[in-house]
KOLVEXMAR-812075 format. One record per residue (C-alpha): residue number from 1; x, y, z. Coordinates in nm, 3 decimals. Layout:
<pts>
+-----+---------+---------+---------+
! seq !       X !       Y !       Z !
+-----+---------+---------+---------+
! NUM !       X !       Y !       Z !
...
+-----+---------+---------+---------+
</pts>
This chain:
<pts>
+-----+---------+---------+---------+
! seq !       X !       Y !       Z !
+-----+---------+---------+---------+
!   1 !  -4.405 !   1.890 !  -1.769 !
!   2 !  -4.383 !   2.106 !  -2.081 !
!   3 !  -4.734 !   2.291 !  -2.176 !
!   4 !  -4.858 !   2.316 !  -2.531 !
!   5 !  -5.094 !   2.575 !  -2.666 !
!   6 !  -5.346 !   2.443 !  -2.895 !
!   7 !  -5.189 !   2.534 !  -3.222 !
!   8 !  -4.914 !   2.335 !  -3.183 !
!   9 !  -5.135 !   2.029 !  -3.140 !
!  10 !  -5.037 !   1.893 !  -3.470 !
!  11 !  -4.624 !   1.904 !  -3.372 !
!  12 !  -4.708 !   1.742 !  -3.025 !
!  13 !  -4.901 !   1.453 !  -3.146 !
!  14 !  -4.601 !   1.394 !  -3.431 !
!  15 !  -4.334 !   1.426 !  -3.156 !
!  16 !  -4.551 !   1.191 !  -2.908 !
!  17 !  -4.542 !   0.945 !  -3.229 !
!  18 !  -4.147 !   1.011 !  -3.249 !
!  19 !  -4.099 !   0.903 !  -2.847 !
!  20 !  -4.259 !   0.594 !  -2.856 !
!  21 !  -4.099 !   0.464 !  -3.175 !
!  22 !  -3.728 !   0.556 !  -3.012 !
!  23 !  -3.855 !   0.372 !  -2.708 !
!  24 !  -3.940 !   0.062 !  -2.950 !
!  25 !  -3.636 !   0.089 !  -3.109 !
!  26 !  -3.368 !  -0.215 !  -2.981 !
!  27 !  -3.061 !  -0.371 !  -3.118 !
!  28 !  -3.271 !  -0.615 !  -3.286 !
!  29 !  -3.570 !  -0.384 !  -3.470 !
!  30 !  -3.361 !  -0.081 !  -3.601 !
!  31 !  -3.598 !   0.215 !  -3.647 !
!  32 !  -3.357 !   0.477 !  -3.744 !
!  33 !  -3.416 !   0.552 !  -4.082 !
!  34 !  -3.830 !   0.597 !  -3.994 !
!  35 !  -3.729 !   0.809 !  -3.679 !
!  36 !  -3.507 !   1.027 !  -3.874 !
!  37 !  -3.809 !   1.053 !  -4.167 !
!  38 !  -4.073 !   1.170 !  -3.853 !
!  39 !  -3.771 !   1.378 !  -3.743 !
!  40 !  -3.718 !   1.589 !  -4.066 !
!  41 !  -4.108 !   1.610 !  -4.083 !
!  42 !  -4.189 !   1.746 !  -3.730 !
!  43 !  -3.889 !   2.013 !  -3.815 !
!  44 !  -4.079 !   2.152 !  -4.128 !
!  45 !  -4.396 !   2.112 !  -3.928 !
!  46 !  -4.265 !   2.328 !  -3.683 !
!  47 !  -4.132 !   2.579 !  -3.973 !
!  48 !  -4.467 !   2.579 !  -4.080 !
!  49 !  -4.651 !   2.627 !  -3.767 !
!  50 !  -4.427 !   2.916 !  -3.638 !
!  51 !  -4.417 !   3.068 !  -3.985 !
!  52 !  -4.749 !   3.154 !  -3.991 !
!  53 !  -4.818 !   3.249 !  -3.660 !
!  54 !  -5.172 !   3.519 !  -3.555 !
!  55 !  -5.155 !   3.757 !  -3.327 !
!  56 !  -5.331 !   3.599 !  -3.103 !
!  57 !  -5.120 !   3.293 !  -3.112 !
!  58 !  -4.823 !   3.516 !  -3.060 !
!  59 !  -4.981 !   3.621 !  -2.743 !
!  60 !  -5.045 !   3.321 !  -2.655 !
!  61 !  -4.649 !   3.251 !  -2.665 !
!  62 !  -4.613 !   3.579 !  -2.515 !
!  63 !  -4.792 !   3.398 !  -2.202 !
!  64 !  -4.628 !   3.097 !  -2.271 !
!  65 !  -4.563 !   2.960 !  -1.860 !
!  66 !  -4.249 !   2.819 !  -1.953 !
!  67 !  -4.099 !   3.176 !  -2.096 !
!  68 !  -3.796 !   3.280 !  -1.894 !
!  69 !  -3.897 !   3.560 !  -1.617 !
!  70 !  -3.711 !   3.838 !  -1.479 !
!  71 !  -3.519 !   3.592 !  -1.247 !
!  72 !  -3.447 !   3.346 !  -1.488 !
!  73 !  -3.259 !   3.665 !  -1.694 !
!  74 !  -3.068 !   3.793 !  -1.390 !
!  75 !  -2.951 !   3.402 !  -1.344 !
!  76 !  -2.855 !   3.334 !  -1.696 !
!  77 !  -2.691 !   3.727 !  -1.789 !
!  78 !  -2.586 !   3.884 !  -1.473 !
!  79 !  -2.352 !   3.782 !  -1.202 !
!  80 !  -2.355 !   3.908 !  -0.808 !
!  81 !  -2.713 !   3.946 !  -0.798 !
!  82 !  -2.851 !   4.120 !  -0.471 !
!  83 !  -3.204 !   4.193 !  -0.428 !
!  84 !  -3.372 !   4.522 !  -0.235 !
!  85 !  -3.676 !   4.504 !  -0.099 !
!  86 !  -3.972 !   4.773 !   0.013 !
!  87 !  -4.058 !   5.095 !  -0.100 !
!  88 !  -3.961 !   5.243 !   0.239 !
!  89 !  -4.331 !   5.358 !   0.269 !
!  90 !  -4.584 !   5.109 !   0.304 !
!  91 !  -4.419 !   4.710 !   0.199 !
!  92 !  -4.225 !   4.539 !  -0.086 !
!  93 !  -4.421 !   4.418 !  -0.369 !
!  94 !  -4.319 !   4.051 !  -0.505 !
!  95 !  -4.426 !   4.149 !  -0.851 !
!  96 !  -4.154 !   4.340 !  -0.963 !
!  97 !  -3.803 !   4.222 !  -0.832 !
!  98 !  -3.578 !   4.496 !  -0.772 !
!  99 !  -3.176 !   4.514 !  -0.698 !
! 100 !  -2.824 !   4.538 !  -0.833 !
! 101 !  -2.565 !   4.273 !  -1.019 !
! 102 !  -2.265 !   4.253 !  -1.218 !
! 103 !  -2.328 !   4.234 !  -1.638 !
! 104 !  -2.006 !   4.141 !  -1.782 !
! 105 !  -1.817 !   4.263 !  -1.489 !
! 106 !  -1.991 !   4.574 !  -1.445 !
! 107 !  -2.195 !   4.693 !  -1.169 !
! 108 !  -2.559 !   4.748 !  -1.292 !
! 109 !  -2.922 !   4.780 !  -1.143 !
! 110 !  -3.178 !   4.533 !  -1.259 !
! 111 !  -3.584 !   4.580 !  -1.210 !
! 112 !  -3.810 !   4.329 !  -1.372 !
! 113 !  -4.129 !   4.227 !  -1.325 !
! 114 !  -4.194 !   3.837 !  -1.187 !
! 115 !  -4.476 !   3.578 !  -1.224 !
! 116 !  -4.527 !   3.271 !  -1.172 !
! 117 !  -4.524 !   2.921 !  -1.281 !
! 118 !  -4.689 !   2.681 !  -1.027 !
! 119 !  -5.008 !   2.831 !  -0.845 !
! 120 !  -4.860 !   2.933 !  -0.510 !
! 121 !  -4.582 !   3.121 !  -0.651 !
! 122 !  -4.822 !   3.334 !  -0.853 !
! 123 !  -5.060 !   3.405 !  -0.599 !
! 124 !  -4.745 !   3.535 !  -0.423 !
! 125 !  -4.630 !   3.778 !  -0.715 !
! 126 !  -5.011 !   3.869 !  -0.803 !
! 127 !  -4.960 !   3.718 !  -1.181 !
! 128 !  -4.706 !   3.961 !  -1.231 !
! 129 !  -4.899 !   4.257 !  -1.152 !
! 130 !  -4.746 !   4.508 !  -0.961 !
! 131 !  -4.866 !   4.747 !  -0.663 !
! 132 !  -4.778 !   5.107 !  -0.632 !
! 133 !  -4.523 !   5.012 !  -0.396 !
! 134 !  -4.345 !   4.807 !  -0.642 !
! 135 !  -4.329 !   5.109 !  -0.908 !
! 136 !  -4.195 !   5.308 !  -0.567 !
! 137 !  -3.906 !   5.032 !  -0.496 !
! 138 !  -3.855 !   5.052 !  -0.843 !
! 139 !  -3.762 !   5.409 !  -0.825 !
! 140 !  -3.575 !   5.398 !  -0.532 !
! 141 !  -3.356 !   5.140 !  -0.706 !
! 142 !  -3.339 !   5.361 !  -0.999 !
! 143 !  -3.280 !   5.706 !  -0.807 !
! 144 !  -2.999 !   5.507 !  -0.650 !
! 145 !  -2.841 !   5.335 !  -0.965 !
! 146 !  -2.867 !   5.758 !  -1.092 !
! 147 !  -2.629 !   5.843 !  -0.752 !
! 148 !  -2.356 !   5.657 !  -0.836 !
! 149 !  -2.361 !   5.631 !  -1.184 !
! 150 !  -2.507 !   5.299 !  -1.274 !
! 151 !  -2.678 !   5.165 !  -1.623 !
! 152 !  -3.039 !   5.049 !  -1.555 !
! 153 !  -3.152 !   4.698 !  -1.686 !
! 154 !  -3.568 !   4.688 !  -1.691 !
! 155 !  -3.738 !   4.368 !  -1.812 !
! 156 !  -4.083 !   4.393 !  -1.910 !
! 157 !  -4.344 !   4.111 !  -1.860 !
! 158 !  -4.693 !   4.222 !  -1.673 !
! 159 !  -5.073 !   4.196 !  -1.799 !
! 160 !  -5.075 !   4.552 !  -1.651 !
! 161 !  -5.060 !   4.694 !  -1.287 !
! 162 !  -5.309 !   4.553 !  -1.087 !
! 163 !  -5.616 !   4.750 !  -1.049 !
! 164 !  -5.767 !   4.653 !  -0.715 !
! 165 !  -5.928 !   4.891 !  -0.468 !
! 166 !  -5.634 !   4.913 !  -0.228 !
! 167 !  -5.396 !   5.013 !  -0.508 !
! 168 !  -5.592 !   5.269 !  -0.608 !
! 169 !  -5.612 !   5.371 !  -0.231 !
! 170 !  -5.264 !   5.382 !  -0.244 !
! 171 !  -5.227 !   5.603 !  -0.515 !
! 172 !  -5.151 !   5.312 !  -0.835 !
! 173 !  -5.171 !   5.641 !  -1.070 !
! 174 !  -4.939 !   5.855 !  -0.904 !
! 175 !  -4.677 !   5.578 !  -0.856 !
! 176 !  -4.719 !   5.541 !  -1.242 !
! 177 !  -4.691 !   5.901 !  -1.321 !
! 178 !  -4.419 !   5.948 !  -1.114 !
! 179 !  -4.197 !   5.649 !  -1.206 !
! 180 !  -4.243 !   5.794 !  -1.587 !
! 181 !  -4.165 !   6.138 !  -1.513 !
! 182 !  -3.850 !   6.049 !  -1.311 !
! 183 !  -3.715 !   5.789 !  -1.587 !
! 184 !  -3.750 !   6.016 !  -1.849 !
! 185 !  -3.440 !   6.258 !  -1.635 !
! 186 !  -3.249 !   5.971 !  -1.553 !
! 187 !  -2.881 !   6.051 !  -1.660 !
! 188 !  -2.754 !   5.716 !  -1.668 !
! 189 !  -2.838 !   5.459 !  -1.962 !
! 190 !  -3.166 !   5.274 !  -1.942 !
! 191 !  -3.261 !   4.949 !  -2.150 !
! 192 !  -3.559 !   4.825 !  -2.125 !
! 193 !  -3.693 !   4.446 !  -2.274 !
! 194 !  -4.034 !   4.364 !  -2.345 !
! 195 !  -3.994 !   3.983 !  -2.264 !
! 196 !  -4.314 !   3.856 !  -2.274 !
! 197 !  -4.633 !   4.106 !  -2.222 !
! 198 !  -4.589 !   4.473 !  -2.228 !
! 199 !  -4.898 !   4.553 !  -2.076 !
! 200 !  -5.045 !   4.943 !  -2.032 !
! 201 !  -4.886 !   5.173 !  -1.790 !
! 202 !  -4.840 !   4.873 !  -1.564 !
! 203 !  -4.567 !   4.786 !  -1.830 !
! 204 !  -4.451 !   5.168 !  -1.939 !
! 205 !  -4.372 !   5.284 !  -1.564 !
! 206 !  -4.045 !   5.087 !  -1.578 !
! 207 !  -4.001 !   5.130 !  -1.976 !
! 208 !  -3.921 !   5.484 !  -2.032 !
! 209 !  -3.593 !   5.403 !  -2.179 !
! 210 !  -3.279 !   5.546 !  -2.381 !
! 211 !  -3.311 !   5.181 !  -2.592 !
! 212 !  -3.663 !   4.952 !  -2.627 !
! 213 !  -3.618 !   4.628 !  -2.712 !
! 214 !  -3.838 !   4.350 !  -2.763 !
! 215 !  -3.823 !   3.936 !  -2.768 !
! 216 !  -3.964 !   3.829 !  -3.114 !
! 217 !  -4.245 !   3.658 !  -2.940 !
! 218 !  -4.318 !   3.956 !  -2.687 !
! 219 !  -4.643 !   4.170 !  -2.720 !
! 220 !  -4.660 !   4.564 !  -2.607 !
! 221 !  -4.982 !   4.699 !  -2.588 !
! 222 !  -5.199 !   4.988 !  -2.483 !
! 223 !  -5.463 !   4.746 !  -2.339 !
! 224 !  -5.475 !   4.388 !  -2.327 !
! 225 !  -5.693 !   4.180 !  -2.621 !
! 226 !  -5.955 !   4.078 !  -2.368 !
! 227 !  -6.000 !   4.404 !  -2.219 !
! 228 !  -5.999 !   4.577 !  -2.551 !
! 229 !  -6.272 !   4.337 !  -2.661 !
! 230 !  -6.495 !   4.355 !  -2.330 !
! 231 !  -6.462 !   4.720 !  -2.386 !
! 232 !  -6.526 !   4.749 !  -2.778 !
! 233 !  -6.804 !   4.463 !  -2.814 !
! 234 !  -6.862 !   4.380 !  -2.476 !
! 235 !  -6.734 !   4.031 !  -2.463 !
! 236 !  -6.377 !   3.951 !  -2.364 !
! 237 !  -6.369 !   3.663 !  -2.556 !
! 238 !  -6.317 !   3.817 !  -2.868 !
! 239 !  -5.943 !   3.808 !  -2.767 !
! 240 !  -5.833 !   3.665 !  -3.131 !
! 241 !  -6.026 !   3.941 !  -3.358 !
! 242 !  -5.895 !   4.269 !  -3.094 !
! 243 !  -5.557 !   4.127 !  -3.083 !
! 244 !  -5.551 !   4.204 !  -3.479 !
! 245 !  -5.668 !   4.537 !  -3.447 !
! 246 !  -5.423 !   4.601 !  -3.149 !
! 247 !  -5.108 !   4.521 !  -3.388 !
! 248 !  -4.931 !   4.438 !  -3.045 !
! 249 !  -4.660 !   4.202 !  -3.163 !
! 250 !  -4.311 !   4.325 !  -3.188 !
! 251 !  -4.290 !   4.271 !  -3.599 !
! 252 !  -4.603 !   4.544 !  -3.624 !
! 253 !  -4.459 !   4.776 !  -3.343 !
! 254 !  -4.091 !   4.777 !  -3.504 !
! 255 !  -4.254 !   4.884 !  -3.863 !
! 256 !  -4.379 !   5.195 !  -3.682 !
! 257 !  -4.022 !   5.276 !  -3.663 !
! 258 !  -4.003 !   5.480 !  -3.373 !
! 259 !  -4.159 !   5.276 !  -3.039 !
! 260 !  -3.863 !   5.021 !  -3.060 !
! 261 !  -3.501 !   4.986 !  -3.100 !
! 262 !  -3.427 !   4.632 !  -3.207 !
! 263 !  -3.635 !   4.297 !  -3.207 !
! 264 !  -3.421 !   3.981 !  -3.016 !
! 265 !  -3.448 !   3.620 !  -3.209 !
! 266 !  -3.612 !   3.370 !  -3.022 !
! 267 !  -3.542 !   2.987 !  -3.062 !
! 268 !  -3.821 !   2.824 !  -3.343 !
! 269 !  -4.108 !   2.751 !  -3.111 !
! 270 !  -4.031 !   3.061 !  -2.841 !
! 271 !  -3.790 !   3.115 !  -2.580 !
! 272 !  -3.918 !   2.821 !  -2.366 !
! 273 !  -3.757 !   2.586 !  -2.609 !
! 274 !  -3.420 !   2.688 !  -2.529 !
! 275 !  -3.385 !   2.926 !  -2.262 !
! 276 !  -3.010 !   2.901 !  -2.259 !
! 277 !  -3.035 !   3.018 !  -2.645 !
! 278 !  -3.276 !   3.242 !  -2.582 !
! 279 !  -3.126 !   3.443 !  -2.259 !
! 280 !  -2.785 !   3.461 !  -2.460 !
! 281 !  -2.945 !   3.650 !  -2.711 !
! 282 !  -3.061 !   3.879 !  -2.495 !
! 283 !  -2.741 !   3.934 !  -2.331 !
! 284 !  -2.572 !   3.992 !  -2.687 !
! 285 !  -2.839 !   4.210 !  -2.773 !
! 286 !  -2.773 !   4.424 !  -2.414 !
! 287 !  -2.434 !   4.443 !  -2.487 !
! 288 !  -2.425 !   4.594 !  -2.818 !
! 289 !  -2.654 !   4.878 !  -2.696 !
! 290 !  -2.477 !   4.953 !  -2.353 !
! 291 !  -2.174 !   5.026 !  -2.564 !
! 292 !  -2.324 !   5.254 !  -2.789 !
! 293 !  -2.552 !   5.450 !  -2.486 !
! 294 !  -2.178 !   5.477 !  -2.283 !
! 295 !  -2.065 !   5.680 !  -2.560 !
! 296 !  -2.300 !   5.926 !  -2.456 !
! 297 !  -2.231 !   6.202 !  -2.184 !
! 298 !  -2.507 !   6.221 !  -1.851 !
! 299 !  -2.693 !   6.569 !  -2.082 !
! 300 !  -2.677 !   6.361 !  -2.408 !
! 301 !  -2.830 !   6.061 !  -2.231 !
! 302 !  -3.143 !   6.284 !  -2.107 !
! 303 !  -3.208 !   6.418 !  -2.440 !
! 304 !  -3.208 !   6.137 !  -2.615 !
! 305 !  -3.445 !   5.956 !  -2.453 !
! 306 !  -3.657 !   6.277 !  -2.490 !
! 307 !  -3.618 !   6.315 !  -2.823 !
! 308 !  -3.688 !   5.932 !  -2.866 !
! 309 !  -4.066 !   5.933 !  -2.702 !
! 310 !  -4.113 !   6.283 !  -2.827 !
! 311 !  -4.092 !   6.121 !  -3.210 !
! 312 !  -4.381 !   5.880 !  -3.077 !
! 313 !  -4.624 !   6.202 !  -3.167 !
! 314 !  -4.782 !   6.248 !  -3.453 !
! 315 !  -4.950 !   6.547 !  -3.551 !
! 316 !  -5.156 !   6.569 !  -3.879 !
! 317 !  -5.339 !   6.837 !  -4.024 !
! 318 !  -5.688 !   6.815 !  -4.182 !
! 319 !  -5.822 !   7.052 !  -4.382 !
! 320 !  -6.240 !   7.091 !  -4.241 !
! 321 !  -6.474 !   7.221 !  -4.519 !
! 322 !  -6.710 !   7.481 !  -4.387 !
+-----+---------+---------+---------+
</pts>
């Protein structure tokens, strides 16, 4: 059954309205010049709606259950997927799925993070949240895509890594540190895609890439709006106003002009209204920047990534008076 946020109330009643007057509609009572009159109106409805879109409701979208995961990407882009599992230290970690495929004939290494979409399945991959052994499988896969010269797929979609005691335990931090240290020497091409929540380090330990791209209705942020509102007024329900000061949707991030490389169109109403649409223009989008990072020798690879998160730093002088 599809799910509807609450702005798009208006659309959903209209297209209710729509169903039942098609399922009125017989040889005898012709309806078809009213249906295609509700039609053209829900379609500029939906123009409207989407036009003028918050933040927050762009998170919202960014949440959206029906949004194509990681697996849902391999399926629809990638051919002769194989999974790897474990971190060859402690377990494998559900959260993040980890292994190698074919993307337009060419063998590749793909690492994405995974939720769910009934309850059971995201109990199982903890809401998309990964462990420190997932970062760890996810730099095994990595270090191994490095060895024999592979390009590295990431997709980005996680709230953040979890924070629970036994992560911590197990060293959450040091996974994270490590994964970004050890990305940023990889001398093989890395893409990463910010598909629907780019959440803290949780999100930048598998997003230290040669080319960041995000999905129109994807969100990258520092902190998620509820726990930038618990922590700035002390309620975490002040989602809405922190998610305008966060300017976490990919139109404010790509007018900074230096965190990402290129924003992917989504289908009018998100890339749960067409996934087929949606995941081809992601694979278009994959394409055109694998060509141009192949260009690039192992040494040219390594420094520009550098130079690419280097430019994220901003140093300004201000003069103190005394």
């Amino acid at each position: 059954m599809q799910a509807y946020l609450d702005f798009e109330k208006p659309l959903v009643d209209l297209e209710q309205k729509i169903l039942e007057l098609r399922e009125y509609s017989t040889e005898s009572v012709d309806f078809s010049s009213e249906l295609q009159k509700l039609e053209k109106k829900a379609e500029k409805l939906r123009e409207d709606i989407f036009s003028k879109l918050t933040r927050w409701q762009r998170t919202q979208l960014a949440r959206h259950p029906g949004r194509p995961f990681t697996l849902d990407f391999i399926q629809n882009i990638f051919t002769d997927w194989f999974e790897l599992h474990g971190d060859r230290n402690f377990a494998d970690d559900p959260a993040l799925v980890c292994g190698f495929a074919r993307f337009d004939g060419q063998p590749c290494a793909v690492i994405g993070h995974q939720k769910g979409r009934d309850t059971k399945e995201k109990v199982i991959r903890n809401f998309g949240m990964p462990n420190p052994e997932g970062y760890r499988k996810a730099l095994r896969i990595m270090q191994m895509a490095e060895q024999f010269g592979l390009p590295i797929f990431t997709f980005v979609d996680t709230p953040g890594a979890y924070p629970g005691i036994g992560a911590e335990e197990r060293g959450q931090a040091e996974a994270i540190a490590r994964n970004l240290r050890e990305m940023a020497a990889l001398k093989v091409p890395v893409i990463v895609t910010v598909t629907g929540e780019g959440g803290s380090g949780g999100a930048l330990a598998v997003a230290v890439g040669n080319r960041v791209l995000m999905m129109e209705y994807s969100v990258y942020s520092v902190i998620s709006p509820e726990g930038c509102a618990a922590i700035l007024w002390s309620d975490g329900t002040k989602g809405p106003q922190a998610s305008e000061a966060l300017k976490l949707t990919a139109a404010d991030i790509n007018e900074l002009g230096c965190i990402i490389d290129d924003v992917i169109e989504e289908p009018l109403g998100g890339a749960h209204t067409n996934t087929t649409q949606a995941t081809e223009n992601v694979k278009q989008c994959l394409k055109k920047h694998l060509d141009e990072l192949q260009q690039l020798s192992p040494e040219e690879l390594v420094e520009q990534r550098y130079e690419k998160f280097r430019a994220m730093t901003v140093m300004q002088e201000v003069a103190v008076e005394e």
